[in-house]
C-alpha positions as CSV (number, residue, x, y, z in Angstrom):
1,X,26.6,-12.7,-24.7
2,X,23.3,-11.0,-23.4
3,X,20.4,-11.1,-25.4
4,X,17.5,-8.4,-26.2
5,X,13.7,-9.8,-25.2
6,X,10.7,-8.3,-26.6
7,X,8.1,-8.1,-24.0
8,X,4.4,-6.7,-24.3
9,X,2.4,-5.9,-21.3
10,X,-1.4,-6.4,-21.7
11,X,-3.1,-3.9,-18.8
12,X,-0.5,-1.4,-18.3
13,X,-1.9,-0.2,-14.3
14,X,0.0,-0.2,-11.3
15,X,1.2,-3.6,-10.5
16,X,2.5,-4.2,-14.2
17,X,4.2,-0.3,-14.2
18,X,5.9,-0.9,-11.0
19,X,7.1,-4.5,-12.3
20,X,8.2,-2.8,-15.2
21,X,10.0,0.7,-13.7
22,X,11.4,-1.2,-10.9
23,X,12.3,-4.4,-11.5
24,X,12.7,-5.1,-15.1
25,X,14.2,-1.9,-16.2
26,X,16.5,-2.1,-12.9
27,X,17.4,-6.0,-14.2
28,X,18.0,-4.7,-17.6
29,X,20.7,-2.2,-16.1
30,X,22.7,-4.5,-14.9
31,X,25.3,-5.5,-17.1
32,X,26.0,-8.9,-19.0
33,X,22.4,-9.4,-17.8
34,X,19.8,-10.7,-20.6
35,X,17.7,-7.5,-21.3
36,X,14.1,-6.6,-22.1
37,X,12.9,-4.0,-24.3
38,X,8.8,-2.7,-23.9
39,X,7.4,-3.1,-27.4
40,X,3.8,-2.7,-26.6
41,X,1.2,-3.1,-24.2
42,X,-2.5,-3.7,-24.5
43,X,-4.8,-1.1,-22.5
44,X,-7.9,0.7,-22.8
45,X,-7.1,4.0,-21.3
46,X,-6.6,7.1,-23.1
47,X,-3.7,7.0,-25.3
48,X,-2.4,10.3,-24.7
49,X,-2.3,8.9,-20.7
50,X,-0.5,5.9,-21.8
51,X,1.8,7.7,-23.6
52,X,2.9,9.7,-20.3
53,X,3.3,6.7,-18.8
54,X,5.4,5.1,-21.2
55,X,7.7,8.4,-21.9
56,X,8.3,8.3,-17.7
57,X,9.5,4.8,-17.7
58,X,11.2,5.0,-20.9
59,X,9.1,2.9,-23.3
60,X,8.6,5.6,-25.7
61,X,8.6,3.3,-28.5
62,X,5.8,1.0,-27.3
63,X,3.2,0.4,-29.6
64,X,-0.5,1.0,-27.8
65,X,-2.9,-1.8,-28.4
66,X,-6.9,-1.7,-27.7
67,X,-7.0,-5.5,-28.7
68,X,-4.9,-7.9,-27.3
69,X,-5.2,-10.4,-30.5
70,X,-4.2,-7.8,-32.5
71,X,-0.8,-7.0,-30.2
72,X,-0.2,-10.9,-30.7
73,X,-0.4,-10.9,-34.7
74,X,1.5,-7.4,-35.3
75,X,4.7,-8.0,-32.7
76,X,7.3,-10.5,-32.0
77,X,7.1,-11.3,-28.7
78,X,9.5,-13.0,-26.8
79,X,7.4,-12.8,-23.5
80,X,4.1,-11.1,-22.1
81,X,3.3,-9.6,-18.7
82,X,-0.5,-9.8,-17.8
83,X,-1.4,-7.1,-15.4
84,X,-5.1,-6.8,-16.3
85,X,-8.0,-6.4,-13.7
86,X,-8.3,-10.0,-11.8
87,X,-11.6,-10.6,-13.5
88,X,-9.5,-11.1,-16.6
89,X,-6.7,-13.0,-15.9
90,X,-7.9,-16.0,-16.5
91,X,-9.2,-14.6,-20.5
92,X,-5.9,-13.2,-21.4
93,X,-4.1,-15.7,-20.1
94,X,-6.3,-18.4,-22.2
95,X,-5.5,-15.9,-25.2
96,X,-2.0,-16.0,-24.7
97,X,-2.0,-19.6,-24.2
98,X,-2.7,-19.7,-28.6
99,X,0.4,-18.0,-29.4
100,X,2.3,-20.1,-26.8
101,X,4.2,-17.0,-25.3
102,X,6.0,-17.4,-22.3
103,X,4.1,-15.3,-19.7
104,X,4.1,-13.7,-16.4
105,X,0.6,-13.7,-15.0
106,X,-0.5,-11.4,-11.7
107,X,-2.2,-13.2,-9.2
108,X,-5.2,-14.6,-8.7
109,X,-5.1,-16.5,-12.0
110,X,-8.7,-16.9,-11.4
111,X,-11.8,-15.7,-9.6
112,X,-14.6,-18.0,-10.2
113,X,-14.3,-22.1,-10.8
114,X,-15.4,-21.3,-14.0
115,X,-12.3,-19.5,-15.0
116,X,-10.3,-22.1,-13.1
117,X,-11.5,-25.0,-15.0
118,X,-11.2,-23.2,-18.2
119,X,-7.2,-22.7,-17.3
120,X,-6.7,-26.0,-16.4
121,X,-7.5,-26.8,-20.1
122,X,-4.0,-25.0,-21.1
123,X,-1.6,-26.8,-18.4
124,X,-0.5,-29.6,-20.8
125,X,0.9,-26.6,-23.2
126,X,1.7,-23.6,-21.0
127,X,1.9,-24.7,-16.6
128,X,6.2,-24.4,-17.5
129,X,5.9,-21.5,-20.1
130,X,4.1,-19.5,-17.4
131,X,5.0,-17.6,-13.8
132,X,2.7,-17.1,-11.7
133,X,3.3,-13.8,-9.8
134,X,4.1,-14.9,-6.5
135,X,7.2,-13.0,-5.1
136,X,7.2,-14.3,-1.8
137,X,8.3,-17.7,-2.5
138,X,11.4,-16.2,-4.4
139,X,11.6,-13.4,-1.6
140,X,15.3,-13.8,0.2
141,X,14.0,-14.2,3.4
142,X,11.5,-17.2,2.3
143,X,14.6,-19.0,0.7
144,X,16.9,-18.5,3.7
145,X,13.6,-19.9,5.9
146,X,13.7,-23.0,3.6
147,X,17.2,-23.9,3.6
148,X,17.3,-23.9,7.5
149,X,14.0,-26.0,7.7
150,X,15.3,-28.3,4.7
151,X,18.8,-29.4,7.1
152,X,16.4,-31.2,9.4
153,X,16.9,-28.8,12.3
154,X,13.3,-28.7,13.4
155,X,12.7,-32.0,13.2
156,X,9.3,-33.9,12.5
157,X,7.0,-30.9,11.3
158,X,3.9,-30.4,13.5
159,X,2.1,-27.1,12.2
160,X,2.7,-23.6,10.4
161,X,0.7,-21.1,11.6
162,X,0.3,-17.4,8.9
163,X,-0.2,-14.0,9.9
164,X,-0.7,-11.4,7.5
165,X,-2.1,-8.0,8.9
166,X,-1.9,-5.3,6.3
167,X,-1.2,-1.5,7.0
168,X,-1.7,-0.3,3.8
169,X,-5.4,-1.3,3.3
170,X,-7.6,1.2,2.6
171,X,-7.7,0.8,-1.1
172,X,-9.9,-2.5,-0.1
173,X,-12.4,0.0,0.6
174,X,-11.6,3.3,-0.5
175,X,-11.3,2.3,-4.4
176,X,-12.0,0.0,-7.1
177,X,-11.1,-3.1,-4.8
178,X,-13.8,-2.8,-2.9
179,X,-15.9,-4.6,-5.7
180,X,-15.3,-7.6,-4.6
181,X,-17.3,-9.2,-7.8
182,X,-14.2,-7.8,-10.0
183,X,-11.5,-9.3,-7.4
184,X,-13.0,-12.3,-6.6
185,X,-12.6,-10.7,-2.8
186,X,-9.7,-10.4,-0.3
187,X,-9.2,-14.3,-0.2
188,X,-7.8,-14.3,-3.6
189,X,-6.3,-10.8,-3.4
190,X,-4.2,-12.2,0.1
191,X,-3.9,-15.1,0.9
192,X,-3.6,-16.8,-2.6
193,X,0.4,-15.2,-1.5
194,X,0.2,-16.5,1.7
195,X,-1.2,-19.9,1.0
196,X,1.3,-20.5,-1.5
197,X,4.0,-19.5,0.1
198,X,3.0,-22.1,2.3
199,X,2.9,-24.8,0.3
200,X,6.3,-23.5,-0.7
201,X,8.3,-23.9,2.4
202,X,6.5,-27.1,3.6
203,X,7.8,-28.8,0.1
204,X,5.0,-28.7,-2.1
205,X,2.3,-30.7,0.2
206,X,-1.5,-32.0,-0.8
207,X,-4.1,-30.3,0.4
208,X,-6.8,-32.7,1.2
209,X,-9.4,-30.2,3.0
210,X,-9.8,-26.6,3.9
211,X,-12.2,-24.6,6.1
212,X,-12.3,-20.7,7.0
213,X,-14.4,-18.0,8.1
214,X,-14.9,-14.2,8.0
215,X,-15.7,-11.4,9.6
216,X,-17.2,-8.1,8.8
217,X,-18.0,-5.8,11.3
218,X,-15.7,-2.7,10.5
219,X,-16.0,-1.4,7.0
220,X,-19.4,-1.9,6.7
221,X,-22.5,1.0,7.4
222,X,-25.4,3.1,6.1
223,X,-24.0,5.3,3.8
224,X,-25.9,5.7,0.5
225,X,-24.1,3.7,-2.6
226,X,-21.8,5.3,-4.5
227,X,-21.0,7.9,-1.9
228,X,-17.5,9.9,-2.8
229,X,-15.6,11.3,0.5
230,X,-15.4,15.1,-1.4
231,X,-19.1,14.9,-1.5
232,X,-19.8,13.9,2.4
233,X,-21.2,15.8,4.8
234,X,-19.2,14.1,7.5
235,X,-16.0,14.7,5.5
236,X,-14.1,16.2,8.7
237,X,-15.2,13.6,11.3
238,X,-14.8,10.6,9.6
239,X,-11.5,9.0,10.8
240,X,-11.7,7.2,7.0
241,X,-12.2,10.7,4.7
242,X,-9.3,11.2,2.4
243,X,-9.1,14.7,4.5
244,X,-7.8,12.4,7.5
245,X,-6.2,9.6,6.2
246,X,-3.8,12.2,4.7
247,X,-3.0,13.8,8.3
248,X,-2.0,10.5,9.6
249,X,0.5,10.5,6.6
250,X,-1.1,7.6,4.3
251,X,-1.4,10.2,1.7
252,X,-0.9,7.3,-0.8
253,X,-3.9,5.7,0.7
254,X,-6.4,8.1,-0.1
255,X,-9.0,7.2,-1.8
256,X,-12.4,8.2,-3.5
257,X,-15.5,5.9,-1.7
258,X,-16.9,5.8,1.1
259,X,-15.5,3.1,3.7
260,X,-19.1,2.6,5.2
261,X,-21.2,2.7,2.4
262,X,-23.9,0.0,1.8
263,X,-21.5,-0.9,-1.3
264,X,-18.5,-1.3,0.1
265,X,-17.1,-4.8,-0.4
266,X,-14.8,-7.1,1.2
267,X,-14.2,-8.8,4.7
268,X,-12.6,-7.2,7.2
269,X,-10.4,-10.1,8.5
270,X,-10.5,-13.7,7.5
271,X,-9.0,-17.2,9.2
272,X,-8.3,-20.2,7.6
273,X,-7.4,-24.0,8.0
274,X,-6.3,-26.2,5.8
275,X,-5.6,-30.1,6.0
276,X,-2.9,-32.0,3.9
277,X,-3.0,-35.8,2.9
278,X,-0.3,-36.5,5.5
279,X,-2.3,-35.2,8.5
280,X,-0.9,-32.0,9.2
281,X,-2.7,-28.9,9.2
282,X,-1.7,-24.8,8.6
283,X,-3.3,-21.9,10.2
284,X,-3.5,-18.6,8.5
285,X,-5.2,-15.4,9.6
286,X,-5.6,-12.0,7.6
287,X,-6.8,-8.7,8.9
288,X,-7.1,-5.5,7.0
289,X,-7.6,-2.7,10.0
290,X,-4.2,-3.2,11.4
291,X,-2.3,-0.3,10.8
292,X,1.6,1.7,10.6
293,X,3.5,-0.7,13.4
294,X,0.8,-3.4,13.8
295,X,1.5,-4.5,10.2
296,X,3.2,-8.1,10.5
297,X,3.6,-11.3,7.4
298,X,5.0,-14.0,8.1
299,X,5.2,-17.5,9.4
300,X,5.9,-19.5,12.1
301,X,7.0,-23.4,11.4
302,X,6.7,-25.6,14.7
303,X,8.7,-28.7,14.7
304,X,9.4,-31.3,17.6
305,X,13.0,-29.6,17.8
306,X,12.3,-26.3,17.6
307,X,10.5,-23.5,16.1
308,X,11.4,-21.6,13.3
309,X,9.8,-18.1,12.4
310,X,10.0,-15.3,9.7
311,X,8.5,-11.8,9.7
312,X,8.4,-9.7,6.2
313,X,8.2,-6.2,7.9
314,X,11.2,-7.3,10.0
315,X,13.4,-9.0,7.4
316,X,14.1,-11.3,10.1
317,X,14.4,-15.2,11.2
318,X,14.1,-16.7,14.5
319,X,14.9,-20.0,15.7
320,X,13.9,-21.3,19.0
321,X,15.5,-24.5,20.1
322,X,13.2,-26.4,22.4
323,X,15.7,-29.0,23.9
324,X,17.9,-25.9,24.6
325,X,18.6,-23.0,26.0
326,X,19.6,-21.4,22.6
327,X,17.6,-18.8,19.7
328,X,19.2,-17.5,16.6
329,X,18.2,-14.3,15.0
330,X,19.0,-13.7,11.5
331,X,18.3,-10.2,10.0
332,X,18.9,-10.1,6.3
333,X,17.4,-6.2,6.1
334,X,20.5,-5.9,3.4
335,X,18.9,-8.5,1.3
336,X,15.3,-7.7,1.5
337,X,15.1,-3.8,0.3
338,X,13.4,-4.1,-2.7
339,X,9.7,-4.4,-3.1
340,X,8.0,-7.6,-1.6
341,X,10.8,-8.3,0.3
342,X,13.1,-8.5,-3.0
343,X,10.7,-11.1,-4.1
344,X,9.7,-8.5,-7.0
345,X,13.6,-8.3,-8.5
346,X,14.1,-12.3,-7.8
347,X,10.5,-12.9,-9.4
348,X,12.0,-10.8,-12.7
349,X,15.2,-12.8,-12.7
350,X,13.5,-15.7,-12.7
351,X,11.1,-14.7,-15.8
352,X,13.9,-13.3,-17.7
353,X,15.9,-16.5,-17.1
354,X,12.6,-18.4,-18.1
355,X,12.8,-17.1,-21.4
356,X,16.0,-17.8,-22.1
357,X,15.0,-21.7,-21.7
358,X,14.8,-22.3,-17.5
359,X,12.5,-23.5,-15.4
360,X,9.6,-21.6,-14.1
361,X,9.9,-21.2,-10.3
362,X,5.8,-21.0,-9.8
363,X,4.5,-22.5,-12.7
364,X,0.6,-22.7,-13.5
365,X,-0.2,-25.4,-12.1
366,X,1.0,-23.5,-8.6
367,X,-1.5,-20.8,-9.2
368,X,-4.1,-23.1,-10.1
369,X,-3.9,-24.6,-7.0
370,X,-3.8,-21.9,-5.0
371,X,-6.6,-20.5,-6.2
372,X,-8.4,-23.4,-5.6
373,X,-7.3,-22.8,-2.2
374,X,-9.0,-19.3,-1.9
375,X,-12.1,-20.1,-4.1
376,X,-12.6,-23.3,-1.7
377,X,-11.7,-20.9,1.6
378,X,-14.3,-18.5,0.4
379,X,-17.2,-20.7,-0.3
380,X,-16.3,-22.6,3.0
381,X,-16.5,-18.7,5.0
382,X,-20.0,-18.4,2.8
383,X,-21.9,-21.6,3.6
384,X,-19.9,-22.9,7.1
385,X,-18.7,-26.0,5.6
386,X,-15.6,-28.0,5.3
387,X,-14.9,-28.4,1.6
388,X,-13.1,-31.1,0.0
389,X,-9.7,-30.1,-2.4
390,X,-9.8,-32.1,-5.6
């Protein structure tokens, strides 16, 4: 028999709304499935903006919240989704960790080792009761990539080398992203994914060592502070202006700051290295200028038998056989339709499943670690050092 889970959502924006309209409500549909019913959320907005929101994805019963502790006290709450800016992750999540509330918490789960150090102090009590939002390594395509790898077939594992180049990043520029003070920057906005789906493949490894670097030399310029595209004089030159972003059909890219302001946050592309205890070593590279076709995530895992690579825009797997004249290709487009590469409906099966008494597929303690990953890459791209992992 299915059962009915009251879930509250605390910071109803984007992320947390498309969880909600197309995943949970989606899972819910599905019958015999467990289902989950939206009985509040917890945001600061308007309430007669929230209230839209809700009526559109069919929560008009939700409760609105200013307060979080005060959602926690007046509901019974079978689970919570924490969708809040990054900068509070780490509070609501220590908030939550009181009423002992299973939770699903959006990545990064911190931005500064403060934060991190403070959420270590709730693993004993909540590292199973939480998932950590990290769809790739429940994405089909990642789970296919693992089985193959886990047979043996590439033999003795010599490296993994990441790619991420993002198409859709203007936003890191354009809007409230580009603080990177509120994000923690693009580190822990990327490749806290990428990093863990890393150590996701490769088995759960130890990192023993990391060291990256950054560059900036695109979105950066003399624009005054603050500066708005409607109010720019170069409105209708700028290749960046909402005006022509929209013509080259990224209308959902358009956004409200100037690209090349003195404000404007955030690297423009990033590398990184890390070590683990057994000797081997990843490579990982991020760039956010890329754009439309050039957009490409994925890895590429080089045994001594062959090599074995996956590609999220693709939906594809490769395996090169080096002893051999032979290469599979394995496209499972069918499988990977949905959003993050069906990570997004897996990562909600998985947290409905977790509050019905299973195990948490990315526990705490997995986004702990990799944002100690991203808070170590970033202080390594800042001062040019090689920084230990504890």
């Amino acid at each position: 028999m299915s059962k009915m889970y009251n879930i509250g959502i605390i910071g109803f924006g984007r992320r947390a709304k498309d969880i909600w309209e197309k995943s949970v409500m989606p899972y819910s549909e599905v019958a015999g499935n467990d289902k989950c019913r939206l009985v509040a959320i917890v945001d600061v907005r308007p309430e007669d903006e929230l209230r839209a929101e809700l009526e559109a994805c069919g929560a008009t019963d939700a409760r609105i919240y200013r307060d979080p502790a005060e959602m926690y006290e007046n509901e019974k709450l079978d689970g919570v989704i924490i969708g809040t800016r990054c900068s509070l992750h780490t509070k609501m999540a220590l908030i939550n960790a009181r009423y002992g509330i299973p939770v699903l918490l959006e990545k990064p789960v911190s931005t500064t080792d403060e934060d991190l150090t403070a959420l270590e102090g709730i693993l004993d009590t909540m590292d199973e009761k939480t998932l950590i939002s990290f769809p790739l390594r429940v994405a089909p395509l990642a789970i296919r990539a693992k089985e193959i790898i886990d047979t043996g077939v590439l033999g003795k594992i010599s490296q993994v080398q990441g790619i991420n180049n993002v198409p859709y990043a203007r936003g890191y520029y354009h809007k409230w992203y580009r603080d990177d003070k509120e994000t923690g920057g693009l580190f822990l906005q990327k490749s806290t994914h990428d990093l863990d789906l890393i150590q996701f493949i490769l088995n759960e490894p130890r990192p023993v060592m990391i060291s990256a670097t950054e560059t900036k030399n695109i979105f950066l310029g003399d624009m005054p502070a603050g500066l708005k595209c409607k109010d720019c004089e170069k409105r209708g030159e700028c290749p960046e202006s909402d005006i022509n972003v929209a013509s080259y059909g990224d209308r959902y890219q358009i956004g409200e700051f100037c690209a090349f302001a003195v404000d404007t946050g955030n690297h423009d592309s990033a590398s990184v290295i890390v070590k683990y205890a057994d000797g081997m070593h990843a490579v990982y590279s991020q760039n956010f200028v890329a754009r439309k076709a050039a957009g490409r995530r994925g890895l590429r895992i080089i045994g001594y038998n062959a090599t074995l690579e996956f590609e999220f825009n693709s939906n594809c797997i490769d395996i090169f056989y080096h002893n051999e004249n032979k290469t599979e290709h394995i496209d499972m487009t069918d499988l990977c339709k949905h959003s993050h590469g069906g990570g997004d409906l897996k990562m909600i099966d998985s947290y409905v499943k977790m509050l019905g008494g299973a195990r948490s597929p990315a526990p705490l303690s997995y986004g702990i670690l990799s944002a100690k990953l991203c808070l170590a890459a970033r202080r390594s791209a800042e001062e040019n050092v090689f920084v230990k992992i504890d």
